[in-house]
Phi, psi and omega in degrees: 000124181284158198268007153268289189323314162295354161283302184315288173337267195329331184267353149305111198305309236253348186266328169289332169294318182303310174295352173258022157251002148317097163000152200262310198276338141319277248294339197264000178253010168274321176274015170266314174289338179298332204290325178312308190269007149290334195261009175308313187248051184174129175296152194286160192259155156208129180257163173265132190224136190192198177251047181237150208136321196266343158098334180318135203283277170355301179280323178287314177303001177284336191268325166305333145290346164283328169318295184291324168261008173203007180292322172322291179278344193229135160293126141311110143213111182314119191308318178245157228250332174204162187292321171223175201315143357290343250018353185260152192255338180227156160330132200298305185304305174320329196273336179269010148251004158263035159210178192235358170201160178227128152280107196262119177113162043259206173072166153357348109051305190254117193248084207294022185242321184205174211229054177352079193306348166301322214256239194258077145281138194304335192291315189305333182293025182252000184206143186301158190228145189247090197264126179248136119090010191263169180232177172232144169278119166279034177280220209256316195267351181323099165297140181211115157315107162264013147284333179244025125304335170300293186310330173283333186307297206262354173272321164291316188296348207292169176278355159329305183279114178259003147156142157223145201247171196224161184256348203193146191286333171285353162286302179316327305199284207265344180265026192228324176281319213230357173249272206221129091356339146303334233241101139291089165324101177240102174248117161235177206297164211275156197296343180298329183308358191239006190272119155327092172304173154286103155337109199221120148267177174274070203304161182294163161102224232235148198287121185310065152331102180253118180244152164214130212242160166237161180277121180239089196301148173055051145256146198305319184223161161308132182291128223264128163275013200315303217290332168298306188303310193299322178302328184279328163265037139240038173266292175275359155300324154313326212140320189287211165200125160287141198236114160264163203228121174260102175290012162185187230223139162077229172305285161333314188295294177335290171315316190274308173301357185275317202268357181280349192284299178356298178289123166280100189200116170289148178065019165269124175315122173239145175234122197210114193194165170246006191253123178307303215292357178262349178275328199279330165293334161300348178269338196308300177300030164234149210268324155236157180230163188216124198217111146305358166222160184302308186281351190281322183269344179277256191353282196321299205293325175274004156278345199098347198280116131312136203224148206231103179286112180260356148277038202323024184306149168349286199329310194270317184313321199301312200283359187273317179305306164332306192267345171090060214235334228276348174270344139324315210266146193201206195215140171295011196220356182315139177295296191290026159321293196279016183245349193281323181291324152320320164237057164327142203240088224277120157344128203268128156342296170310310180294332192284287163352282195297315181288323202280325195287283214298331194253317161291352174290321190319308219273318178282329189283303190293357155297276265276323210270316164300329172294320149350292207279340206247039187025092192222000000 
């Protein structure tokens, strides 16, 4: 049926009253059959709702894992319209009535301080909804609200959400203790661990240190590099030669390349582009990396790369710690930087073999459960 003759339909006086004296459990299986034969003549839509756009590394390689498991069989398309308020350009329901399931996630996402309208809005829940790959940010001043802890309560619990998945067990964890006890949890490593890297070699010459530093907005001072410099020249005091890596795209990039002169390394390389698969390949070629952001050290770590966590957040202890990795982990400003690169600790084959296998099983059991629901 085109989807202007089911607009006629809906607008027709005489088939809507008939349908609102319909039985509640009829009335949902005529409209399951009408959405089949629209969806008969058109792959099923699935929108996205995520942190995307802003160019951010991570949150885009997310759309390249959607891509891959579901780009074949399914239209893709991000729910939101813009980087800010409102983010949306029409009413949240118009746009979650064109598409037939939402896929919610990864990242940083379920937020105990506020109820992103990007994220887990009450409006999506007008269509099943699929939570992948998310975290809860924990930090030292984190607040956590119990109105919007509620409102997360009742946005998971709804029958609507048909499964959510976590990158790490201390999320699963922390949502069972402070949202719900109720919630089937399924957790594996983060979805980016399943992606078809990009074919990355070794340039000849001298073995390659890839750092990556970020723009970090509303600090008193700028963040001091000193302790990356001293790691990056007794590196190259070694031997090596430095890749400073502008670690995003778009918005993000901008920022952080406006913010690369801050590192100070005579003679470093910088790689600044706006094509992903040139960024992960830049990490693939480097023979150890030091990552002020999380996927810089995920990517690396499924290359083989040892990677030096410049950032001690959950995320990255939970996902180093996972692989026995934890000795990795440190700070840009740590005294003891160059001695944590110095005795780097190189991802074990197996364990790199084991995060890709456990996060494509993820990424396939959560297709399998979208087909399911949307009779495919």
């Amino acid at each position: 049926m085109p989807d202007s003759s089911r607009s006629t339909l809906r607008r027709n006086p005489v088939v809507r009253a008939a349908a609102r004296r319909l039985p509640g459990p009829l009335k949902q299986q005529v409209k399951d059959a009408l959405a089949r034969r629209v969806r008969r003549g058109r792959k099923p839509v699935i929108g996205l709702a995520g942190f995307f756009g802003a160019g951010n590394y991570g949150d885009e390689l997310f759309l390249s894992v959607y891509e891959q498991y579901f780009g074949d069989e399914f239209e893709l398309r991000v729910l939101a319209d813009n980087m800010t308020k409102p983010y949306y350009d029409r009413p949240l329901a118009e746009i979650v009535d064109e598409v037939d399931a939402i896929l919610i996630g990864g990242g940083d996402i379920l937020q105990p301080w506020q109820a992103d309208p990007r994220y887990f809005n009450h409006k999506m829940l007008a269509k099943p909804v699929f939570v992948v790959g998310i975290g809860v940010p924990i930090y030292r001043n984190t607040q956590i609200k119990p109105g919007i802890i509620e409102k997360h309560k009742r946005f998971l619990e709804h029958p609507n959400v048909r499964f959510i998945g976590v990158r790490d067990q201390p999320t699963a964890d922390w949502i069972l203790a402070n949202i719900s006890a109720d919630l089937d949890i399924l957790v594996a490593p983060d979805m980016v661990c399943s992606l078809e890297l990009p074919p990355a070699e070794k340039p000849e010459g001298a073995p390659i240190l890839g750092v990556v530093t970020r723009f970090r907005p509303n600090l008193d001072e700028p963040d001091d590099y000193s302790r990356v410099e001293e790691m990056a020249g007794k590196a190259m005091a070694d031997g090596w030669r430095v890749r400073h890596l502008i670690l995003g795209t778009m918005d993000v990039g901008r920022r952080d390349m406006a913010n690369a002169d801050d590192l100070d390394i005579p003679g470093k390389e910088v790689v600044y582009t706006e094509s992903l698969d040139e960024l992960t390949r830049s990490i693939g070629e480097c023979t150890a990396f030091a990552s002020m952001k999380f996927h810089g050290s995920v990517v690396a770590t499924m290359y083989g790369v040892p990677s030096i966590v410049m950032i001690p957040t959950n995320k990255n202890r939970n996902f180093m710690k996972r692989i026995g990795l934890g000795a990795n982990v440190s700070d840009f400003a740590a005294a003891d930087l160059a001695e944590r690169f110095a005795d780097r600790v190189v991802p074990a084959t197996d364990d790199v073999a084991g995060l890709r296998t456990a996060a494509d099983a993820h990424l396939r059991e959560l297709r399998a459960e979208v087909k399911q629901a949307l009779g495919l």
